[in-house]
Biopython code that builds the backbone (N, CA, C, O; Angstrom):
import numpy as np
from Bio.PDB.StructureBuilder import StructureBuilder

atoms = [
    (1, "UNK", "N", (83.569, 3.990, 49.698)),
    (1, "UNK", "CA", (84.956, 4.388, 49.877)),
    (1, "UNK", "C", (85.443, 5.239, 48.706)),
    (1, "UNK", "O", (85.940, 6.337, 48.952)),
    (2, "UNK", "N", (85.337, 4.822, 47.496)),
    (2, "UNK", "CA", (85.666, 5.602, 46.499)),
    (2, "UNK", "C", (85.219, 7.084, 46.462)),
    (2, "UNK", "O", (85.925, 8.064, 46.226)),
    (3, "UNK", "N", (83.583, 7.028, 46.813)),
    (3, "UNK", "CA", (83.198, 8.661, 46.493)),
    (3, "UNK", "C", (83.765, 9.303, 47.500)),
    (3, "UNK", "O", (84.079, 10.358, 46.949)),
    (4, "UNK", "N", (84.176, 9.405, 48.805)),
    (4, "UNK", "CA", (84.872, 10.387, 49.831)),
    (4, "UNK", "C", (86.059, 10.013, 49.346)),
    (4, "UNK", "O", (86.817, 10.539, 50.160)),
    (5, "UNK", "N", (86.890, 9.329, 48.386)),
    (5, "UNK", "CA", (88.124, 9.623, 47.997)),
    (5, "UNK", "C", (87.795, 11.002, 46.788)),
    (5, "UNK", "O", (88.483, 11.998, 46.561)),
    (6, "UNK", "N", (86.679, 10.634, 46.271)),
    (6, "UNK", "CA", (86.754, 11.812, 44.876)),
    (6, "UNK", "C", (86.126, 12.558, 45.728)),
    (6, "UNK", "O", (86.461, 13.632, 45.229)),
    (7, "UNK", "N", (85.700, 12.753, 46.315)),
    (7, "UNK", "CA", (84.893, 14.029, 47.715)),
    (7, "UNK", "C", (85.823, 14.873, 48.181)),
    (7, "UNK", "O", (86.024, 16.068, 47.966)),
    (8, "UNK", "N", (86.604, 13.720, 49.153)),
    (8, "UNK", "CA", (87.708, 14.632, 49.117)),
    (8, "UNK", "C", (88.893, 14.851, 48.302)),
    (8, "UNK", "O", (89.120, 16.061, 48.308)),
    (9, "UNK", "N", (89.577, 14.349, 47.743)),
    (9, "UNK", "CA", (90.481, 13.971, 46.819)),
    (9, "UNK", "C", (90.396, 14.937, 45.909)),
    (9, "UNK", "O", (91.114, 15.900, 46.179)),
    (10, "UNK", "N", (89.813, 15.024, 44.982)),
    (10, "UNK", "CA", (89.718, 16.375, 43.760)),
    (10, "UNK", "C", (89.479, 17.505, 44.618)),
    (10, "UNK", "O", (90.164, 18.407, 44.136)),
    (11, "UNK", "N", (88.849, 17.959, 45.673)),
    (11, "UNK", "CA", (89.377, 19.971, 46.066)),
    (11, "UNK", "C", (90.492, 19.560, 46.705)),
    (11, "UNK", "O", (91.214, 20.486, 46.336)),
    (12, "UNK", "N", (91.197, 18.890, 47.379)),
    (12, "UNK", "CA", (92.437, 18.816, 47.851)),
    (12, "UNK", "C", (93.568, 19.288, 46.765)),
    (12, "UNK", "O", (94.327, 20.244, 46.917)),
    (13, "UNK", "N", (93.501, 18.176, 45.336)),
    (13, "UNK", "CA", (94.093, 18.252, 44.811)),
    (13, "UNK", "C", (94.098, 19.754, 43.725)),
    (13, "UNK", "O", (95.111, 20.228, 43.211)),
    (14, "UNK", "N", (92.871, 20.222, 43.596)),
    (14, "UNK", "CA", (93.064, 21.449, 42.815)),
    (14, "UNK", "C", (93.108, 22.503, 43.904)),
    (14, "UNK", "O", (93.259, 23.671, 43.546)),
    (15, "UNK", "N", (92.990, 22.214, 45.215)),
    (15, "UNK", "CA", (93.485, 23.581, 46.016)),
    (15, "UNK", "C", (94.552, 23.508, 46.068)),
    (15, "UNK", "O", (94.900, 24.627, 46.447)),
    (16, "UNK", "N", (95.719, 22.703, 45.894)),
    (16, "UNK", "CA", (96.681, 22.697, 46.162)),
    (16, "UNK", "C", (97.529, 22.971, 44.546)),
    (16, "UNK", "O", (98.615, 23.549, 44.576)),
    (17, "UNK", "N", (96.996, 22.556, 43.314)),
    (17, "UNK", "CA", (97.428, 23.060, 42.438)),
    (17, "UNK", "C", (96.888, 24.730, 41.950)),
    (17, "UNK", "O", (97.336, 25.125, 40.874)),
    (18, "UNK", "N", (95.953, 25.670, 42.727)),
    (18, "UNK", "CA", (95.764, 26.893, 42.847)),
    (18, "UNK", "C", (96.879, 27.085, 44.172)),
    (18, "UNK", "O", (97.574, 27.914, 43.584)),
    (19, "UNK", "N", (97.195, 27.018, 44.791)),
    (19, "UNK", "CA", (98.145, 27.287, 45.739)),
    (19, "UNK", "C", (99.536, 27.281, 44.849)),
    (19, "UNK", "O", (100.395, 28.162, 44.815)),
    (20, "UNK", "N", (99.513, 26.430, 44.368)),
    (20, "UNK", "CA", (101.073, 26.352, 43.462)),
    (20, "UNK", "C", (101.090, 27.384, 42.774)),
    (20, "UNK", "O", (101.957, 28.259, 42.771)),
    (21, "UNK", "N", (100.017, 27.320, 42.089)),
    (21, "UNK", "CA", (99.979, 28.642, 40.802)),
    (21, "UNK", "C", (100.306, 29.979, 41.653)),
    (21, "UNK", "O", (101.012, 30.917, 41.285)),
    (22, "UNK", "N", (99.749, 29.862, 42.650)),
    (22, "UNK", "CA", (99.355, 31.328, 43.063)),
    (22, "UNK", "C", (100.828, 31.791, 44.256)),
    (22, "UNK", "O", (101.072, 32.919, 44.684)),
    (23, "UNK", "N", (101.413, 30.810, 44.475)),
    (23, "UNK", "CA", (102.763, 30.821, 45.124)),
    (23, "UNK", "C", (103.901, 31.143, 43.600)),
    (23, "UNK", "O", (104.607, 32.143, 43.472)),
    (24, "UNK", "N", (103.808, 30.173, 42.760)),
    (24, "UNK", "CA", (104.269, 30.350, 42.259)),
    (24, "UNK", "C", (104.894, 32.178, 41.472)),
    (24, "UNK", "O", (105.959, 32.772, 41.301)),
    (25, "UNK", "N", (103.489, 32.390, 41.234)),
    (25, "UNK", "CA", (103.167, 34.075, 40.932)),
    (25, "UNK", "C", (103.810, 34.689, 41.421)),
    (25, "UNK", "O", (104.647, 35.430, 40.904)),
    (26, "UNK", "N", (103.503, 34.484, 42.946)),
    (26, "UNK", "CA", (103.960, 35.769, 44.470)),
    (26, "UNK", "C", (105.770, 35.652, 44.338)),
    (26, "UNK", "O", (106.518, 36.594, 44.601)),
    (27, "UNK", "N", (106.207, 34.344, 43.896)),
    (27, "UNK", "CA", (107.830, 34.044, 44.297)),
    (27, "UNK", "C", (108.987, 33.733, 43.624)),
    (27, "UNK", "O", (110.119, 33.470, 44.030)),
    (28, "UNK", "N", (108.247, 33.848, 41.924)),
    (28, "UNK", "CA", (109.458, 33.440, 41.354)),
    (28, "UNK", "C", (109.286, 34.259, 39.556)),
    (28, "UNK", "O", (108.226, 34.352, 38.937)),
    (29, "UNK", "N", (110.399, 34.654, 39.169)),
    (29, "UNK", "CA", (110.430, 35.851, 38.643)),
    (29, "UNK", "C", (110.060, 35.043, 36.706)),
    (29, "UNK", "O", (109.998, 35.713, 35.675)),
    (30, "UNK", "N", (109.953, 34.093, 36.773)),
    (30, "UNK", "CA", (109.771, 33.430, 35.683)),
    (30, "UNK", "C", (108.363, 32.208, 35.564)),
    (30, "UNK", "O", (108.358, 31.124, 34.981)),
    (31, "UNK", "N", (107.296, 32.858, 36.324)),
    (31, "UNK", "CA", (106.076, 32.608, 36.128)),
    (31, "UNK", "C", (105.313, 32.658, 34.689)),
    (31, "UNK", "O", (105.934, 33.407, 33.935)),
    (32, "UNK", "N", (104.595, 32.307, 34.307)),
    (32, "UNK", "CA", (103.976, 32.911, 33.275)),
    (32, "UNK", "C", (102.355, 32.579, 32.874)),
    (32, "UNK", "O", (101.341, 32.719, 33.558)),
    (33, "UNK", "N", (102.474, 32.244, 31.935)),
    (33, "UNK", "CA", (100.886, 32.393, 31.793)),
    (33, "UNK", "C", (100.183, 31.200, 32.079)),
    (33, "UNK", "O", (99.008, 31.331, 32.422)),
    (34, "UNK", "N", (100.729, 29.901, 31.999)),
    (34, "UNK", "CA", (99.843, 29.032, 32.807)),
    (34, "UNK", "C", (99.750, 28.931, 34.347)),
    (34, "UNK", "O", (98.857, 28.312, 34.926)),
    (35, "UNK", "N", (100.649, 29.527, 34.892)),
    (35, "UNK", "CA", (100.246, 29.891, 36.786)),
    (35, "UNK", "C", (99.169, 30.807, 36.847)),
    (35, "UNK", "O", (98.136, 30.510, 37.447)),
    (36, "UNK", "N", (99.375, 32.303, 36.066)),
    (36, "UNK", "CA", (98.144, 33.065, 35.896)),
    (36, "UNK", "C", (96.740, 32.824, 35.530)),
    (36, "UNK", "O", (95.720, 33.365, 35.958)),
    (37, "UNK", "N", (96.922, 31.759, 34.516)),
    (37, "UNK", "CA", (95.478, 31.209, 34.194)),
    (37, "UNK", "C", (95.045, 30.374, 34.807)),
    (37, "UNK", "O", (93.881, 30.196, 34.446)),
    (38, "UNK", "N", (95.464, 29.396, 35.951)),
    (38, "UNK", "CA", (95.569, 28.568, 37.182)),
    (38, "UNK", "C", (94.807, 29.127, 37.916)),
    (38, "UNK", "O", (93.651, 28.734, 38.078)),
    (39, "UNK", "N", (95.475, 30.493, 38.697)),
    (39, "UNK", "CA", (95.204, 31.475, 39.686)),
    (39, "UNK", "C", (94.254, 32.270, 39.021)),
    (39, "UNK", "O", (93.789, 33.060, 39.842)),
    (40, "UNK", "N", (93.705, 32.437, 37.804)),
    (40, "UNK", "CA", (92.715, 33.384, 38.175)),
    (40, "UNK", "C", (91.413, 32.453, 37.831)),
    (40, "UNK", "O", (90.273, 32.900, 37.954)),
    (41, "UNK", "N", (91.642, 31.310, 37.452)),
    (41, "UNK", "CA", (90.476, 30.237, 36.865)),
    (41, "UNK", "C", (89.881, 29.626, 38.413)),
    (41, "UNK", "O", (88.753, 29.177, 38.615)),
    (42, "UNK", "N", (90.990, 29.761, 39.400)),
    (42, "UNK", "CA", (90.576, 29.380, 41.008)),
    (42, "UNK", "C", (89.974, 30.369, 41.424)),
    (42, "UNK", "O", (88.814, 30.207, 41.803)),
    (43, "UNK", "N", (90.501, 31.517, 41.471)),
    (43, "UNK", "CA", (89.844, 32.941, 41.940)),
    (43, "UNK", "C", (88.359, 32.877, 40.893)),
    (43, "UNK", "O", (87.481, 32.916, 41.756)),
    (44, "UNK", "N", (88.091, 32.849, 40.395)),
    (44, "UNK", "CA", (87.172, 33.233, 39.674)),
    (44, "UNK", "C", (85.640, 32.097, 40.058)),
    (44, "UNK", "O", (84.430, 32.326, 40.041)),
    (45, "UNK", "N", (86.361, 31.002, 40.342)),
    (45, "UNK", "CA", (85.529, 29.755, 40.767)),
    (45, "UNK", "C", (85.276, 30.024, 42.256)),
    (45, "UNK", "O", (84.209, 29.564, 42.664)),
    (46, "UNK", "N", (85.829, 30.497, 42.911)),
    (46, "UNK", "CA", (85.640, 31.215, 43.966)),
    (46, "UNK", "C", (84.391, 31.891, 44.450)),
    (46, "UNK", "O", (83.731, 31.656, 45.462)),
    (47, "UNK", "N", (84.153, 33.071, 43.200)),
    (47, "UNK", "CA", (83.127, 33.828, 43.313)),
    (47, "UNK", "C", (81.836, 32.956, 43.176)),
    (47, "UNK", "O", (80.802, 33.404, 43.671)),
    (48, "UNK", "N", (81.818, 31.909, 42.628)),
    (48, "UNK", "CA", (80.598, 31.087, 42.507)),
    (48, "UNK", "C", (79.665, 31.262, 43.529)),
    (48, "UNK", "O", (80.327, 31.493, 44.540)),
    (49, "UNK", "N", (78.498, 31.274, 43.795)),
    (49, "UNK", "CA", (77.644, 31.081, 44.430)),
    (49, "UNK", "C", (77.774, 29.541, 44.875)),
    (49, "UNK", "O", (77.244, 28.801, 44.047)),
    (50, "UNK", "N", (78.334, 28.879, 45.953)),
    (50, "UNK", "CA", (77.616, 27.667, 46.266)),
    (50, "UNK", "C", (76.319, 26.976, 46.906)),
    (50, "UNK", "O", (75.797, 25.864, 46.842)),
    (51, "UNK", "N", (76.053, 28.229, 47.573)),
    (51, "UNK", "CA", (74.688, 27.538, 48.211)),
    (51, "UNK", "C", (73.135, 28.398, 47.571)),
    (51, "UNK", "O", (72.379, 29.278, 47.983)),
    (52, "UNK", "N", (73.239, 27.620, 46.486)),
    (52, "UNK", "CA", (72.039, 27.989, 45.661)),
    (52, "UNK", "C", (70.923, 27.151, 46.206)),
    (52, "UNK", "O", (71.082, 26.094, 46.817)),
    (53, "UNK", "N", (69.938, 27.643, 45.966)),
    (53, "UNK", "CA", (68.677, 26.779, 46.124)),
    (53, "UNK", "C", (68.064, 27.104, 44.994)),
    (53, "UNK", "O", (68.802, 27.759, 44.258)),
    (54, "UNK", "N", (66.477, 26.806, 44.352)),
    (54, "UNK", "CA", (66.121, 26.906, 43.151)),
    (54, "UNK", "C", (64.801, 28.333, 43.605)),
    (54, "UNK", "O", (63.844, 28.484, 44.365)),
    (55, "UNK", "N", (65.315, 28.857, 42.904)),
    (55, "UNK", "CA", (64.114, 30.259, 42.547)),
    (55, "UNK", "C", (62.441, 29.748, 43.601)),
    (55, "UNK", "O", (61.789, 30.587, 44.223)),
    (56, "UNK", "N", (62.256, 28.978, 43.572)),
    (56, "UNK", "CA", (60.820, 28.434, 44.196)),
    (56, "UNK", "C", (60.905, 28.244, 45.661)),
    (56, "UNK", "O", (59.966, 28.101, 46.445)),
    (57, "UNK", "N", (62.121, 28.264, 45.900)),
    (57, "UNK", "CA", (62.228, 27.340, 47.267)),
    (57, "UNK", "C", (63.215, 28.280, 48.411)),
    (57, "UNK", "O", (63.382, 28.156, 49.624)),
    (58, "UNK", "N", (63.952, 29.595, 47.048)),
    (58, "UNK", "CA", (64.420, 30.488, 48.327)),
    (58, "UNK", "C", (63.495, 31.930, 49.266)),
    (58, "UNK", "O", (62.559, 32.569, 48.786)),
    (59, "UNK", "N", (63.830, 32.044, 50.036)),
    (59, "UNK", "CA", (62.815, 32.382, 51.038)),
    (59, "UNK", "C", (63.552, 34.022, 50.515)),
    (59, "UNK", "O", (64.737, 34.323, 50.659)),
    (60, "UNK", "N", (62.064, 35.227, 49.664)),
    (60, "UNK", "CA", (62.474, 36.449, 49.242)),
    (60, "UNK", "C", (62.268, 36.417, 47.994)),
    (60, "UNK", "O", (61.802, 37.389, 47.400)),
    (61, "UNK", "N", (62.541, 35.439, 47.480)),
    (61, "UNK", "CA", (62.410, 35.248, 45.885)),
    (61, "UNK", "C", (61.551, 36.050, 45.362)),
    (61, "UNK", "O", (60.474, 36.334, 45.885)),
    (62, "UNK", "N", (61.977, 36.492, 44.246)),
    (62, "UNK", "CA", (61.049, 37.214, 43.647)),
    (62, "UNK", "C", (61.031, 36.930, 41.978)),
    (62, "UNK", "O", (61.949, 36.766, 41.175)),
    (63, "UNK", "N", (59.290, 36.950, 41.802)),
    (63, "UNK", "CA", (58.830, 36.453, 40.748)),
    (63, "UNK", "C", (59.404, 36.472, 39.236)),
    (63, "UNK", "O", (59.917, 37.531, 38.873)),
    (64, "UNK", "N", (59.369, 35.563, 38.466)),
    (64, "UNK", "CA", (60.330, 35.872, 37.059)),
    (64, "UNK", "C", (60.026, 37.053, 36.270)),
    (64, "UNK", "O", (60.986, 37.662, 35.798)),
    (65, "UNK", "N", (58.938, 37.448, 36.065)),
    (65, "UNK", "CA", (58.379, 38.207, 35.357)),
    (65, "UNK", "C", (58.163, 39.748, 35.945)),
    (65, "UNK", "O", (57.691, 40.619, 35.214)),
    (66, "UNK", "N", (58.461, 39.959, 37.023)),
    (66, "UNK", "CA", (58.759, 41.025, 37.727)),
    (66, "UNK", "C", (59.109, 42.057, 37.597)),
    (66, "UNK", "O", (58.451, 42.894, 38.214)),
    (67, "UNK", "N", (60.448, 42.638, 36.646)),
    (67, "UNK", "CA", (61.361, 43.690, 36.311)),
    (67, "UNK", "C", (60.190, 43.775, 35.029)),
    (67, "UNK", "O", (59.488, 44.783, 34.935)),
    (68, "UNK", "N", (60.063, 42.755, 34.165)),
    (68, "UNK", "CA", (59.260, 42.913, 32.627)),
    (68, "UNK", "C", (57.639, 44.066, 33.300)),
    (68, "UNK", "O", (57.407, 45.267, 33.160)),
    (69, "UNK", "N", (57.221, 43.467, 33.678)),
    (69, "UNK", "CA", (55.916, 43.779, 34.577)),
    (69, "UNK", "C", (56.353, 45.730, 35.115)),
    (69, "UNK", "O", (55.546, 46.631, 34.887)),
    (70, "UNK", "N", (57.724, 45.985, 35.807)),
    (70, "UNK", "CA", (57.519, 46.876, 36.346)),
    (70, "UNK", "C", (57.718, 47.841, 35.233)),
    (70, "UNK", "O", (57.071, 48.883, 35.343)),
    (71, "UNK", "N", (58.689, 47.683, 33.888)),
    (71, "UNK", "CA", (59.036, 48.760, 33.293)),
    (71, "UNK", "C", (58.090, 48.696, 31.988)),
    (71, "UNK", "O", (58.498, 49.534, 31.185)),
    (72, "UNK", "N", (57.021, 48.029, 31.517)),
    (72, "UNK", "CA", (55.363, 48.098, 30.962)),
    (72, "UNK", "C", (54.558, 49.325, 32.224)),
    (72, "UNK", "O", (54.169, 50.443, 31.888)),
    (73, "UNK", "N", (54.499, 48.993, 33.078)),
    (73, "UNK", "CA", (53.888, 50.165, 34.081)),
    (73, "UNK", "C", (54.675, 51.367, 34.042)),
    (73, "UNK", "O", (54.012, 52.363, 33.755)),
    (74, "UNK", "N", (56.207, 51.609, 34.299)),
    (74, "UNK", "CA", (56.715, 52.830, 33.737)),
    (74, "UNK", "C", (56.470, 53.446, 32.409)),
    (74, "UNK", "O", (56.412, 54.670, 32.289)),
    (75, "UNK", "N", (56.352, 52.784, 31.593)),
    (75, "UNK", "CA", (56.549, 52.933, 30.299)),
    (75, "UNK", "C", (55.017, 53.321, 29.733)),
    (75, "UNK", "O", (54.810, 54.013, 28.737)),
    (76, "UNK", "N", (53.645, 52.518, 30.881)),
    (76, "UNK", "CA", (52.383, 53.339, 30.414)),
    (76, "UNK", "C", (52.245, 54.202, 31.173)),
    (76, "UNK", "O", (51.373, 54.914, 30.674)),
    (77, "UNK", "N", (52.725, 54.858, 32.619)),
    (77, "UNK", "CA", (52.858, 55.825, 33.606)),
    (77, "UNK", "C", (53.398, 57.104, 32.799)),
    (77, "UNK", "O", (53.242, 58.318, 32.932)),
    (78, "UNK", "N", (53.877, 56.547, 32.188)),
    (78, "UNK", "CA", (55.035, 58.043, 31.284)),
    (78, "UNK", "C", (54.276, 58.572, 30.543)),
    (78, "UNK", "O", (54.092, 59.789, 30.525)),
    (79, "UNK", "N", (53.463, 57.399, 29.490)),
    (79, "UNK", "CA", (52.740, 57.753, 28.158)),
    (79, "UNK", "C", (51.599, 58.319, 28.876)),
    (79, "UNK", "O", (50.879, 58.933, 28.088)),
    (80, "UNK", "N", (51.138, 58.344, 30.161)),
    (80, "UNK", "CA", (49.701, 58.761, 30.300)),
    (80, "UNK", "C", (49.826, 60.434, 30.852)),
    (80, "UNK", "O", (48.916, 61.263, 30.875)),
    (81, "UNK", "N", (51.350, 60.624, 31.306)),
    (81, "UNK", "CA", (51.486, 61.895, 31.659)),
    (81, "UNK", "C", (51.352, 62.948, 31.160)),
    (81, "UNK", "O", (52.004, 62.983, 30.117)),
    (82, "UNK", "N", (50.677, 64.138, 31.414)),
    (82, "UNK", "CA", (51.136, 64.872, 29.973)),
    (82, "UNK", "C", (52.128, 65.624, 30.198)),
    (82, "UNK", "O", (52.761, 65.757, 31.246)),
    (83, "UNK", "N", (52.321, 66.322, 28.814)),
    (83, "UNK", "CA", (53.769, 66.658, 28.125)),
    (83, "UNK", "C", (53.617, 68.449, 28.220)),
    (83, "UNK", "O", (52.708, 69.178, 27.823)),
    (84, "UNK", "N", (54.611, 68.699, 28.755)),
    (84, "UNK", "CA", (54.962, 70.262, 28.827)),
    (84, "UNK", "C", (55.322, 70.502, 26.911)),
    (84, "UNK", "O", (55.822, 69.832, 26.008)),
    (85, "UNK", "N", (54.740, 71.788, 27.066)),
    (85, "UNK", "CA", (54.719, 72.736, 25.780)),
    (85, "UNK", "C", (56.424, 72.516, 25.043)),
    (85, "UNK", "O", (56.813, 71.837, 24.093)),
    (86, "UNK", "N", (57.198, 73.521, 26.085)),
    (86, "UNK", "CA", (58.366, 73.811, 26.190)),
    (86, "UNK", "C", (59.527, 73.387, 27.153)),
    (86, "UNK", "O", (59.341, 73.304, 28.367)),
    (87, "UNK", "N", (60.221, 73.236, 26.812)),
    (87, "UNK", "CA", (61.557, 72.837, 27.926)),
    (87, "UNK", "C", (61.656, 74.069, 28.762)),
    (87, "UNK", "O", (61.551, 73.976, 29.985)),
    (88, "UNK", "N", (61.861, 75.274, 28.148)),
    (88, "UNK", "CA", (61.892, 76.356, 29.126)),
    (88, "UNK", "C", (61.116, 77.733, 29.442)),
    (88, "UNK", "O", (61.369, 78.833, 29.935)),
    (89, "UNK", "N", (59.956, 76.997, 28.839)),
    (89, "UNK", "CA", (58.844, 77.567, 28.730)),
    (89, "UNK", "C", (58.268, 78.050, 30.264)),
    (89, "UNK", "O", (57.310, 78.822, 30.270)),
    (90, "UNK", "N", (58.667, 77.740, 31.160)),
    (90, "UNK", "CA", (58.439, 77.720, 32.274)),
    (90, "UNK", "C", (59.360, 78.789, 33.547)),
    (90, "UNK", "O", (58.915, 79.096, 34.653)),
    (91, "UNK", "N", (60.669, 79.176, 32.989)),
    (91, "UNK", "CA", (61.878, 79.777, 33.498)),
    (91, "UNK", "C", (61.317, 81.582, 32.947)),
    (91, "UNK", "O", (61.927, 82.617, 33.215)),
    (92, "UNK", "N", (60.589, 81.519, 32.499)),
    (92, "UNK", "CA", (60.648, 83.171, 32.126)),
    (92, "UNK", "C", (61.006, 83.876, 33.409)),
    (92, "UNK", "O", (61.118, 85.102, 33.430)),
]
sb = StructureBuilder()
sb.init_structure("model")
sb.init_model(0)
sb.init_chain("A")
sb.init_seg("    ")
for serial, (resi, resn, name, xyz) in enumerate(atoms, 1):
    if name == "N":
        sb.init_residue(resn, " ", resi, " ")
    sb.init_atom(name, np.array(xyz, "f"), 0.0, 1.0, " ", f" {name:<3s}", serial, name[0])
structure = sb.get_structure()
């Protein structure tokens, strides 16, 4: 009984104190900075990702070492190229 009170109980209660903040903002000319920091600390929690899964287990994933791996191959792709004389050595 207790945990579906804190289950539900705490987002009830902070959606409804982001609702205040954020009413508050939209309607009354003497808002200030703790409604704003309310409303953008909700907005911002918002953007969260909730349905994470762990790197191993999502389907696409791609390997940790990956980006490191691709720009060592740019970086010996470049060095193996060769190098023009001139920049505009070529425009005559």
């Amino acid at each position: 009984m207790t945990g579906s009170i804190v289950r539900w109980g705490a987002p009830l209660g902070l959606g409804a104190l982001w609702w205040w903040a954020v009413l508050r903002l939209a309607l009354s000319p003497d808002a200030g900075v703790l409604e704003g920091a309310v409303a953008a600390g909700g907005w911002g929690l918002s953007l969260l990702p909730v349905h994470c899964v762990p790197k191993v287990r999502a389907a696409g994933a791609l390997d940790t070492g990956r980006w490191r791996e691709a720009w060592r191959l740019a970086v010996a792709t470049r060095a193996s190229r060769p190098r023009r004389s001139g920049a505009g050595s070529d425009l005559s």
